[in-house]
Residue, then its C-alpha position, 0 to 999 in steps of 0.5 A: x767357398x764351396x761350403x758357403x756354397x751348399x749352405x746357401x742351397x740347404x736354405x733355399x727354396x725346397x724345390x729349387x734347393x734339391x734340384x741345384x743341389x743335385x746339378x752341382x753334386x753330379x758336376x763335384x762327381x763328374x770333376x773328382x772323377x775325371x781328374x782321378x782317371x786321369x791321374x790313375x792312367x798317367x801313372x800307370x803309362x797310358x797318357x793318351x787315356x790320361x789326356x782325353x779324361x783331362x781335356x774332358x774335365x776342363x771342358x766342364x761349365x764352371x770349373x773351378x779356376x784352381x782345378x784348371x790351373x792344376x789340371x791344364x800342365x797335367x793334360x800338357x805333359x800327358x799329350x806330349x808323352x802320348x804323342x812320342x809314344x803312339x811314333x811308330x818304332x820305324x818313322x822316328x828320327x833315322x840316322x843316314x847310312x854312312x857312305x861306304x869306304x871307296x879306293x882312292x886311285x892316283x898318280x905321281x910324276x916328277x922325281x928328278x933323276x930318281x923318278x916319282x917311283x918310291x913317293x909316299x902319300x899319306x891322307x889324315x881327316x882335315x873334316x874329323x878325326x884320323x883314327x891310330x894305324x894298326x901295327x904290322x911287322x915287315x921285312x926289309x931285306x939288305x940284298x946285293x948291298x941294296x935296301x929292298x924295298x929301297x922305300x918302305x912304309x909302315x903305321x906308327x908301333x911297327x916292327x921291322x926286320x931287317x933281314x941279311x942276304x947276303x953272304x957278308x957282314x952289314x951293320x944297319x942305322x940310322x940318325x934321322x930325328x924320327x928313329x936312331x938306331x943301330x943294328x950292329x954287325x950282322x951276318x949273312x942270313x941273320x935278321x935285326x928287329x927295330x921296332x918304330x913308335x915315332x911318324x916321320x922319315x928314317x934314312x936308312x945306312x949301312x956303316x960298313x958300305x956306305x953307297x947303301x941307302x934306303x928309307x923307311x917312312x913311319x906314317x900316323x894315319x891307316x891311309x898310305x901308299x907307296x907309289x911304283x915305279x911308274x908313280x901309279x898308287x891305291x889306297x883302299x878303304x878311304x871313307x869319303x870326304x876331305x883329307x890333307x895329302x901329304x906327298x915324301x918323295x927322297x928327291x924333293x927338299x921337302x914334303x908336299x901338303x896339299x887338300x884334296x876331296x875322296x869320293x867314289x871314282x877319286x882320281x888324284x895326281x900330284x907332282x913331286x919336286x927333284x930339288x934335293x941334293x944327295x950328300x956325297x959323303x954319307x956319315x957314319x953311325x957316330x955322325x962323322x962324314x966317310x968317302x966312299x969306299x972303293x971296292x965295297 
C-alpha cells in the first residue's frame, strides 16, 4: 500500500510531487526512528525513555494503524516498568514491625485440699502455628522419700535425672500412656536418666515406698509455667495474640481448656477444680495394687 503510494506521488505534479514526497519521507523518518529508540532503550532497561519515544511516536498524524497496534502494549509495558523502577527503595510496600514478645503474668486458685500450687499452664497458638519446644535436661530429686519438685515441667525430647538423696534404695516408674518406665533399683547418690519424647502427664511412683508420688508433665509448646504454691505464675517471651490455655493441676479429675487473648500487661487467672480422688492403693510397677507400707 505505501508503494502504491509513492508511485502516485513520483506521477504527480513536479512541485506538488516533491513537496509531498519530502513531508511523507520526514514523517517514514521520524516513525522508524522513534520506534528503534524506543526499542534500543527498553532492551537496554531504560523504560521511562523507552516510553516517552513511544508516546511520541503515536502522537504522529497519520500513523499507520498496524504500527499503532504494534507500538501501543510496547509503550503500555514500558510505562509500567518505568513506574516500579523510578519507587524509591524506601516507600515501597513495608512489612509492619512484628509486635515484641511480652510476659504473661497470672494466677490460679482452687485445688482442693492440695491447693492451686503445683498447676501446669500451658499456651498453643489457636491464630497460627505453636513452634517445637527446645529439649532441656532437668534434675528430679528423690529426697526424704519425696519427689522434689513434686511437680515438674518439661518440653517434649527432654532428658530428666532422677537423682538419690537419700541413703536407701529407690526404684522409680511410671505406668501413665504418656511414658512407662522403670528405673530399677537404685542407690543412695546414684542418678537414673529417662529421656521423654511424648506430651502428656506421667505419674511418678516408687516401687519400694508407695506413699512416693510426683508428677512429671511432658508439654509441646515453649510456653509453660508451673505455678507456686501461692498459685502465682510467668511465662516469658509470649508473641501476642490468641492462645488455647490448658490448666493440669493433680486435684482436678480433668485438664482445663480455655481461649485466652496475650497482649502487653496480660493479667490471667483461672480456677482449677479438687474433684479428683487419689487412689489409696497405688500399684506397683507390674499394675498390681499394694497397701501401703507401714514403716516406710
Amino acid at each position: 500500500m505505501r508503494s502504491l503510494l509513492l508511485l502516485a506521488l513520483l506521477i504527480a505534479a513536479p512541485q506538488k510531487r516533491d513537496q509531498t514526497l519530502l513531508h511523507l519521507i520526514d514523517r517514514e523518518t521520524q516513525i522508524a526512528n522513534l520506534l528503534t529508540a524506543g526499542k534500543l532503550a527498553y532492551d537496554a532497561g531504560d523504560y521511562a525513555a523507552a516510553a516517552a519515544r513511544w508516546d511520541a511516536l503515536l502522537k504522529i498524524e497519520g500513523l499507520p494503524a498496524d504500527v499503532e497496534r504494534a507500538v501501543k502494549p510496547l509503550a503500555s509495558e514500558a510505562h509500567a516498568h518505568a513506574g516500579s523502577a523510578q519507587l524509591p527503595k524506601d516507600e515501597g510496600p513495608k512489612e509492619l514491625p512484628k509486635p515484641q514478645p511480652v510476659t504473661v503474668n497470672g494466677s490460679v486458685s482452687g485445688g482442693g485440699s492440695v491447693g492451686p500450687g503445683g498447676a501446669v499452664i500451658t499456651l498453643r497458638r489457636a491464630d497460627g502455628w505453636t513452634p517445637k519446644p527446645s529439649p532441656s535436661n532437668k534434675p528430679l530429686l528423690e529426697k526424704d522419700k519425696r519427689f522434689v519438685p513434686h511437680v515438674l515441667a518439661v518440653p517434649t525430647g527432654s532428658q530428666v535425672d532422677f537423682k538419690n538423696e537419700d541413703e536407701i534404695f529407690h526404684n522409680v516408674f511410671s505406668l501413665s500412656p504418656a511414658a512407662k518406665f522403670d528405673t530399677g533399683l537404685h542407690k543412695g547418690g546414684s542418678s537414673a536418666a529417662v529421656k521423654f519424647d511424648k506430651a502428656g502427664v506421667v505419674e511418678l511412683l516408687c516401687n519400694i515406698h508407695s506413699t512416693m508420688l510426683g508428677y512429671l508433665v511432658v508439654v509441646d509448646s515453649p510456653w509453660y509455667a508451673v505455678a507456686d504454691g501461692s498459685g502465682a505464675f510467668q511465662i516469658k517471651g509470649v508473641p501476642p495474640g490468641e492462645y488455647e490455655a490448658t490448666i493440669w493441676h493433680e486435684s482436678a479429675s480433668a485438664p482445663q481448656k480455655r481461649k485466652v487473648t496475650v497482649a502487653d500487661g496480660s493479667q490471667l487467672s483461672f480456677n482449677v477444680a479438687g474433684d479428683k480422688r487419689r487412689d489409696p492403693f497405688p500399684p506397683d510397677k507390674y499394675g498390681k495394687p499394694r497397701q501401703q507400707q507401714l514403716g516406710y
